[in-house]
C-alpha positions in Angstrom: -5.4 15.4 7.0 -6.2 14.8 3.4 -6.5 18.0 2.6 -3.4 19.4 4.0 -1.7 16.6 1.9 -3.6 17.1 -1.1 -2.4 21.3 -0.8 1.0 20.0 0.2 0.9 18.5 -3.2 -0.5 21.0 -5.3 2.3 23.4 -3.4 4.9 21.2 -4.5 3.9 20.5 -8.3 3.1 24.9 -8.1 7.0 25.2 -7.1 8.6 22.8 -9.2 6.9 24.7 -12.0 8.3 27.6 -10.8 11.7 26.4 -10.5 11.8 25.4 -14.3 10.9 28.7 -15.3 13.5 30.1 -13.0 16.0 27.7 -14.4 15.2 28.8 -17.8 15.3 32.6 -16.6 11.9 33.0 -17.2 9.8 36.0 -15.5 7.2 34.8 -13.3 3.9 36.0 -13.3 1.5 36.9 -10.0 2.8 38.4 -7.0 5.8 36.5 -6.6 7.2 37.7 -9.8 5.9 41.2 -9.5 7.9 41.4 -6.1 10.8 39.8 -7.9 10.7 42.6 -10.8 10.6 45.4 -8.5 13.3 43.9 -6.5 15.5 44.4 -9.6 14.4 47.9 -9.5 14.6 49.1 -5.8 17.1 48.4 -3.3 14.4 46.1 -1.4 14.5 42.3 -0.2 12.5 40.0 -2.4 11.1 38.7 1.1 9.6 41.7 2.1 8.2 43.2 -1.3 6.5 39.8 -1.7 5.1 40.0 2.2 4.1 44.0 1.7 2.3 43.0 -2.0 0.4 40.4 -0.4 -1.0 41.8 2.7 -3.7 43.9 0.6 -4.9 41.1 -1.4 -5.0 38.8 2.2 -7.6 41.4 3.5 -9.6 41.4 0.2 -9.8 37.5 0.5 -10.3 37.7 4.3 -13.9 39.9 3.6 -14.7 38.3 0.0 -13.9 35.0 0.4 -13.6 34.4 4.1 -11.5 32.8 7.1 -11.0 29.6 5.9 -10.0 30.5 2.4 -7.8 33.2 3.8 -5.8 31.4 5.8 -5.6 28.2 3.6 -3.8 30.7 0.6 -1.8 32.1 3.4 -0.7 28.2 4.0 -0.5 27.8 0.5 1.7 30.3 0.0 3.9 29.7 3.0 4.5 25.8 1.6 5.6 27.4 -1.8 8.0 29.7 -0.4 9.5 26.7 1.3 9.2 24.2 -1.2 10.9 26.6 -3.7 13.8 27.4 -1.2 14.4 23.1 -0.9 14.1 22.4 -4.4 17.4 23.4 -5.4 18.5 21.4 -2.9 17.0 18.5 -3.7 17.1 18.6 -7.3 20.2 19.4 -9.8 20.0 22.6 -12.0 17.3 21.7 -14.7 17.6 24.3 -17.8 15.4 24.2 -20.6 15.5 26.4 -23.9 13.9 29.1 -23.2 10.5 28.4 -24.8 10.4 25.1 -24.1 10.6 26.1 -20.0 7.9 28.4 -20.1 5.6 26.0 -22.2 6.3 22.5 -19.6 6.7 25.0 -16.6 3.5 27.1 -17.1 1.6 23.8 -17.7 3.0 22.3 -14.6 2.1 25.4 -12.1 -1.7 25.4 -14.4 -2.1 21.8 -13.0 -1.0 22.8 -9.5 -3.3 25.9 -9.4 -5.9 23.7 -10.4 -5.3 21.6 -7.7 -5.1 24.0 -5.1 -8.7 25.6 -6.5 -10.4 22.0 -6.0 -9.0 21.9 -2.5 -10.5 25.7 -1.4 -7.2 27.3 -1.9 -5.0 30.1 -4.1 -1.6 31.6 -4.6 -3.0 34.5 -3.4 -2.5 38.0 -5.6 -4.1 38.0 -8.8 -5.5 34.5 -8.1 -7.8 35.8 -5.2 -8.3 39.1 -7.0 -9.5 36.9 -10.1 -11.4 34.5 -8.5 -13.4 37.7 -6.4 -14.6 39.4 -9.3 -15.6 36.6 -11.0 -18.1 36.0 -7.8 -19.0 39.6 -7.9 -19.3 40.2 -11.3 -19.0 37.1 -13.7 -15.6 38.0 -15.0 -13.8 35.1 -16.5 -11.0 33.8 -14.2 -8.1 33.3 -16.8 -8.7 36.4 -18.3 -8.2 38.3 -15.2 -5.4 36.2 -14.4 -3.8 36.7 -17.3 -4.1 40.9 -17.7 -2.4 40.9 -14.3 0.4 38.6 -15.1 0.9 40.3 -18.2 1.3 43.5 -16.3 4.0 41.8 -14.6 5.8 40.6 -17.2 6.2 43.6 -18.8 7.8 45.6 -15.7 10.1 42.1 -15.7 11.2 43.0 -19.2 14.3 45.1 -17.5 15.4 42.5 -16.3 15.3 39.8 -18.7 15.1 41.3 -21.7 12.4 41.5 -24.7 12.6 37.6 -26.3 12.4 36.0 -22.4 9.7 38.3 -21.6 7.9 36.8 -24.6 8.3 33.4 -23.8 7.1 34.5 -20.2 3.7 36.0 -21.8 3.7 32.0 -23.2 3.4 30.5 -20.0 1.3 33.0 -18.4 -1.2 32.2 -21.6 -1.0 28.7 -20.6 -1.5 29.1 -17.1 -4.5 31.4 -17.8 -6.2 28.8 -20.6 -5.9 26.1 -18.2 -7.6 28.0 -15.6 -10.2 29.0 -17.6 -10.9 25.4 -18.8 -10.8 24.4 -15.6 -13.6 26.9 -14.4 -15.8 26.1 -17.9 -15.6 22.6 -16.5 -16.7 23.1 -13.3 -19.2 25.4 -15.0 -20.9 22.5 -16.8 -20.9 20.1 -14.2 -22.6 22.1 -11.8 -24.8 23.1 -14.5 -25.7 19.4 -15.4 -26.0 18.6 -11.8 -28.6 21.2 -11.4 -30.3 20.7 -14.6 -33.9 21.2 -13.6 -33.8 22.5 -10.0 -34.0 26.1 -9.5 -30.4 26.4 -8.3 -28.2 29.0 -9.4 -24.5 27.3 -10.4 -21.7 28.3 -8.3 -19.8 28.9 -11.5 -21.2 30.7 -14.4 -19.6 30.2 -17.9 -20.1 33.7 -19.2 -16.9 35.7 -19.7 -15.9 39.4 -20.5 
């Protein structure tokens, strides 16, 4: 029970972070705003391109990472979807300068991702696609994260235009530093836990 209410949590600080950046029209990064850019592009549902994008990076977790992780990012992801449709609900319109959203709303969905990595879970996309080859081949989390929301950003730049897609490479930058930190930190504790027994950390600190 804790842990569905400690991922409830991180679900909810992860979609109120999103909704600033969408109140500031900022282009989200992962595969909820690479289904949202394309949905610009082609006459398909935001719904469905975000369902269809998904599914291969589901099976990828399902063999790399397991059942249980699986199916905890396919929660995960489920409780954002639905926390992100109640939020305008809940909450007035809340529209920052541009910059400003993508700084406070990229640090807010960093602290939820965080969250949601202590409790066993992701966002799924890039997340489980970074979080995989860092276990198979010691590539730095962030980084990886951050090529792939870049990616995105840049097919978003239709759609918002060159300055907004800027500020969106800021908060992707954030998102990816924290995540990083956050792995270099569980780096060194496991490493300092260890220290003298012939264990191999779970996390390793060396990056690309």
């Amino acid at each position: 029970m804790k842990k569905i209410a400690v991922m409830m949590f991180g679900c909810f600080i992860t979609s109120f972070g999103l909704y600033l950046l969408k109140g500031s029209a900022i282009v989200t990064g992962g595969t909820a705003g690479l289904a949202l850019s394309v949905s610009y592009l082609l006459p398909i549902s935001f719904s469905i391109l975000f369902t269809l994008i998904n599914i291969p990076f589901y099976i990828l977790s399902y063999f790399k990472m397991g059942k249980q992780f699986t199916f905890s990012t396919i929660l995960a992801v489920s409780l954002v979807t639905i926390f992100s449709y109640l939020l305008p609900i809940i909450f007035p319109p809340l529209a920052f300068y541009p910059l400003v959203g993508s700084i406070i709303g990229g640090f807010i969905i960093g602290i939820g991702t965080i969250i949601l990595f202590m409790n066993g879970s992701s966002l799924g996309g890039a997340q489980i696609l970074s979080i995989t080859l860092q276990k198979q081949f010691n590539w730095n989390m962030g980084k990886t994260n951050f090529i792939f929301d870049t990616i995105v950003i840049l097919i978003g730049l239709y759609s918002v235009g060159l300055l907004r897609g800027i500020y969106s490479i800021v908060s992707v930058f954030i998102i990816s530093f924290m995540m990083s930190t956050f792995k270099e930190k569980i780096a060194h504790r496991n490493t300092s836990k260890n220290n003298g027994d012939n264990v191999t950390p779970v996390i390793k600190t060396q990056s690309v």
